[in-house]
N, C-alpha and C positions, 0 to 999 in steps of 0.2 A: 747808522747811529751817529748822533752826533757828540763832539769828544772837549776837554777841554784844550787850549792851546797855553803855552805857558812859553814865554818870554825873558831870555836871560840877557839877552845884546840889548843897548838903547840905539832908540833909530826914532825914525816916525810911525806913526799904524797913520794909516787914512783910507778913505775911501776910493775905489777905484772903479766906476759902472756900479753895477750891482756886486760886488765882492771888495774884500778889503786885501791891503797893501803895505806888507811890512819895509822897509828899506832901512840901509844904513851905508856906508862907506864899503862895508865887503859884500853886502847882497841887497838881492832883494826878490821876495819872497810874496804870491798871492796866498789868497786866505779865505775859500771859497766860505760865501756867508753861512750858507745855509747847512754848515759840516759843524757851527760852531756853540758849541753847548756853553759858554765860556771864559772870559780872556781872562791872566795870569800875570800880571808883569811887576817883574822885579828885578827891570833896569828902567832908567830916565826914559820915557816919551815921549814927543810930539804929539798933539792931538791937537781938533780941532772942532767945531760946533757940527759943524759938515758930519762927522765921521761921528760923535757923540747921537745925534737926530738919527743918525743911520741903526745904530746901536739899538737904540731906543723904540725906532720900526720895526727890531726885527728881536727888540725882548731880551736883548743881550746883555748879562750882566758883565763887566771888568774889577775886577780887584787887583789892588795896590798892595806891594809890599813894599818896604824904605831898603833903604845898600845894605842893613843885616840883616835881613830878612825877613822881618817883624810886620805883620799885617797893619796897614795905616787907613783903607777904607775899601769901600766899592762904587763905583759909578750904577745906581739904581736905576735902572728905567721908571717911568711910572706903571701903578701896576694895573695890568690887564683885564684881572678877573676879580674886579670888586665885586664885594657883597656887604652892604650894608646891613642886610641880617646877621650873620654871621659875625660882622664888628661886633653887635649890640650883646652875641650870644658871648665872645671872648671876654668883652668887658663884664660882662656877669658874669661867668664863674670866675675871673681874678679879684671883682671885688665881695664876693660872697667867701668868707672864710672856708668852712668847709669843702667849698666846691674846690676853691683854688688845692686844698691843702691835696684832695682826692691826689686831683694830676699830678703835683708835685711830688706826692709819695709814690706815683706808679712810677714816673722818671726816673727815679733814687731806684726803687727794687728793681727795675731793669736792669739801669746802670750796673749796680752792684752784683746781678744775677752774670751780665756778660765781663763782669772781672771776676770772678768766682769760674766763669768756663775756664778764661783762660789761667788762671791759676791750678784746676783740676788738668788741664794739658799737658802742664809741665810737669806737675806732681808725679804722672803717671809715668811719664817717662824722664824718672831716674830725681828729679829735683827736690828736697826737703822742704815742702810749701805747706804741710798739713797743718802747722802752729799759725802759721799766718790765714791759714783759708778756717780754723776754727775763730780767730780773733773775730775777722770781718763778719763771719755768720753771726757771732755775736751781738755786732751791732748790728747786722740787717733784720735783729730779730727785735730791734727798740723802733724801729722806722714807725709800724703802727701806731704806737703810742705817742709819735708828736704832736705838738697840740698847736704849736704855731713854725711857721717856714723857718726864722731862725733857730730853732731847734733842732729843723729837718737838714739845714746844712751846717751845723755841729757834727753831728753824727758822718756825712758826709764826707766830711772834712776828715777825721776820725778813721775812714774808711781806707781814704785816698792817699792819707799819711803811711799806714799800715801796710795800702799795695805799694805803693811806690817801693817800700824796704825787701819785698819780692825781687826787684830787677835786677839788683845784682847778686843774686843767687839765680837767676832765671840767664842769663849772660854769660857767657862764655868767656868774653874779655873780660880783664881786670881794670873798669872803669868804677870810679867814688861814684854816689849820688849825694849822701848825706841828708838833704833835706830841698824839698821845689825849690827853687829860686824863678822869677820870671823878668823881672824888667832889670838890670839885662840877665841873662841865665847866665849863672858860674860854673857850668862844665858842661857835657857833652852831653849827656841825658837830658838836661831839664835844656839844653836847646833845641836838642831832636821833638820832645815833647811839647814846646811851644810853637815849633813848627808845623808839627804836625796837628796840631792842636786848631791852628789859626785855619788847615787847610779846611779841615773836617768843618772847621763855622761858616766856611765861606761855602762850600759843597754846602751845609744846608739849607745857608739864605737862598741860593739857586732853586733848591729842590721848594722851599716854602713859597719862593717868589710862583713856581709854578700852580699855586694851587691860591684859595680864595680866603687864604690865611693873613692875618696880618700880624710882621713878623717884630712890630714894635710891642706887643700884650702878649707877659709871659708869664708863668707860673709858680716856678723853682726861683729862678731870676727876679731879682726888682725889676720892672721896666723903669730905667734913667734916658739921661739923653744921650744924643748920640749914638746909641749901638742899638742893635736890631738881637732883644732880648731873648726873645724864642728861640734863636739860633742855637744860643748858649744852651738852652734844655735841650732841645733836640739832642741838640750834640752828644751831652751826657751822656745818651746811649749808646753811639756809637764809637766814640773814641776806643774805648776795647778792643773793638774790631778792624776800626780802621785806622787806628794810631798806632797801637801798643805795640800788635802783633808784626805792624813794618819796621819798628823802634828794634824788637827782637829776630826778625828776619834780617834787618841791614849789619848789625854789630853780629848776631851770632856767623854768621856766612862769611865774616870777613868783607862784605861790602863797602865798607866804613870802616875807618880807621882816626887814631888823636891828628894825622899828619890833613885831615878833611876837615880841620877847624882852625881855625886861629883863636889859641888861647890864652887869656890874659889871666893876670890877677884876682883881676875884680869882675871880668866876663869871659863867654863862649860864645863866639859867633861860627855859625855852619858857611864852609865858603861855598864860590855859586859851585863846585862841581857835587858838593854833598848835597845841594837843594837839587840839582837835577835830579840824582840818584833815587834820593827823595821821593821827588816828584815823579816820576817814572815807574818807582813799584805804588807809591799811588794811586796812579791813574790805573794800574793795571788790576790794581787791590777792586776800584769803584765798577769795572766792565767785569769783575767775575759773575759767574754763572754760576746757581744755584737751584737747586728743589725746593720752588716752594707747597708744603705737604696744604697749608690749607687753601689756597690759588688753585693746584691742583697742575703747575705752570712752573716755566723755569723762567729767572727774577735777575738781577744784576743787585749787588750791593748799593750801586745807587738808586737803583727800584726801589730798595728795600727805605732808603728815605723819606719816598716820595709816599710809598704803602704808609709810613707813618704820620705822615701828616695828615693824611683822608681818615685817617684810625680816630685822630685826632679833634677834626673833623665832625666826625660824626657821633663823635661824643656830645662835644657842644651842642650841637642842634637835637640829642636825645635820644638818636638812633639806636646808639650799640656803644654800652659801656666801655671806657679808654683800657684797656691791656696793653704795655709795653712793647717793646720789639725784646726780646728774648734770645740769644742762640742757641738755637736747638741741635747743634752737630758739633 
């Protein structure tokens, strides 16, 4: 199986034969090509056209974060599995009101359906979430009735205001949230949560680059420039599962702590040992093993992204109406 590699030293990456080659003044490190689902890096680089063409032969996406940790891009290869049909089918339903709004509103009821799991998780064991998980049903019961996309992420908006004031009743430490902050984040939450956040979009663009998706025409999302908008919907759904519940696995466990951030005034930044930490029940989050009951097959939470894009897929071209990903356990 292949995994991602994530890079906290700066050094050179290059090519070496057919395999690549980390170094730096304390090691040095190969990096067999064909292990590599991936690259990570969030120290300074050397790179080189050599080692970018090699990337590129072999499909590999790299993302960039900057010294706090905040995503700044990806080196895209070009993609492999064009479909010119399938452009024409994406571009019709974002510019067809209706159609767009369809997707957009199954993304939202997903979303909202896998914050409502993990809201009922905790409820159950011992936490007072019933006021809050009656709010949110609340709004998940107006979603239908949108009639155009800024409405659908009002409500949205609405929703995610609502959970967020869950997590410090859902935590066991005695951390503020207050309200999201993002550019730079003002405590520790909303840095965990942008971290995690950036990971989950970057793990999608992978999983979309994989399939004959193009991941500039979105739904929920404007497509503008610069970002790869579909990433952002996808994501949606998954952030529950694979943000939130690392967010409350690393603070509830004592895995993290205020002494794994350098905190300021006016920001929160996660130091590299909290982005490993991070990073490591991540990675371990994306190889879990699951039942999937209608596969009939056991799946990996990264499968399970990749199962949504073909869902997705095959909506467009007419096949089998879009159904969200959903947590069913």
């Amino acid at each position: 199986m292949k995994r991602n590699y994530y890079l906290f030293s700066g050094g050179r990456l290059s090519r070496k034969d057919f395999s690549l080659m980390f170094e730096n003044e304390k090691e040095r490190k190969y990096i067999p090509i064909e292990d590599v689902e991936a690259i990570y890096a969030f120290a300074e680089l050397d790179l080189n056209t050599k080692f970018l063409n090699f990337l590129s032969e072999k499909n590999i996406i790299i993302h960039f974060f900057n010294y706090y940790g905040f995503y700044t891009g990806s080196f895209y290869p070009r993609e492999y599995l064009n479909s010119g049909k399938l452009i024409i089918k994406q571009v019709e339903h974002y510019k067809f009101r209706k159609k767009r709004l369809f997707i957009a509103k199954e993304i939202i009821n997903s979303s909202v359906h896998n914050i409502l799991k993990n809201l009922s998780y905790y409820d159950n064991r011992g936490k007072d979430l019933i006021d809050i998980i009656e709010k949110i049903k609340e709004f998940k019961m107006k979603i239908k009735d949108c009639k155009i996309i800024s409405e659908l992420m009002g409500i949205e908006g609405n929703i995610r205001e609502i959970y967020y004031k869950s997590f410090e009743i859902i935590l066991k430490q005695d951390i503020e949230f207050e309200q999201r902050t993002k550019q730079p984040p003002k405590n520790i939450l909303n840095a965990l949560i942008s971290f995690g956040n950036s990971l989950c979009y970057t793990t999608v663009l992978g999983e979309i680059y994989r399939t004959q998706l193009n991941p500039l025409i979105s739904y929920l999302h404007e497509p503008g420039e610069r970002r790869f908008s579909l990433s952002l919907d996808i994501a949606e759904i998954f952030k529950p599962l694979l943000v939130d519940r690392i967010i409350f696995k690393l603070i509830n466990n004592r895995m993290l702590s205020e002494n794994d951030f350098d905190i300021n005034l006016n920001y929160c930044y996660m130091t590299e040992k909290a982005r490993k930490i991070f990073c490591r029940e991540y990675d371990e989050k994306l190889n879990t093993i699951i039942y999937h009951r209608k596969l009939d097959k056991n799946v990996s939470y990264r499968r399970l992204i990749r199962l949504e894009c073909y869902k997705l897929i095959k909506h467009l071209i007419g096949e089998v109406v879009y159904d969200g990903f959903k947590i069913w356990w």
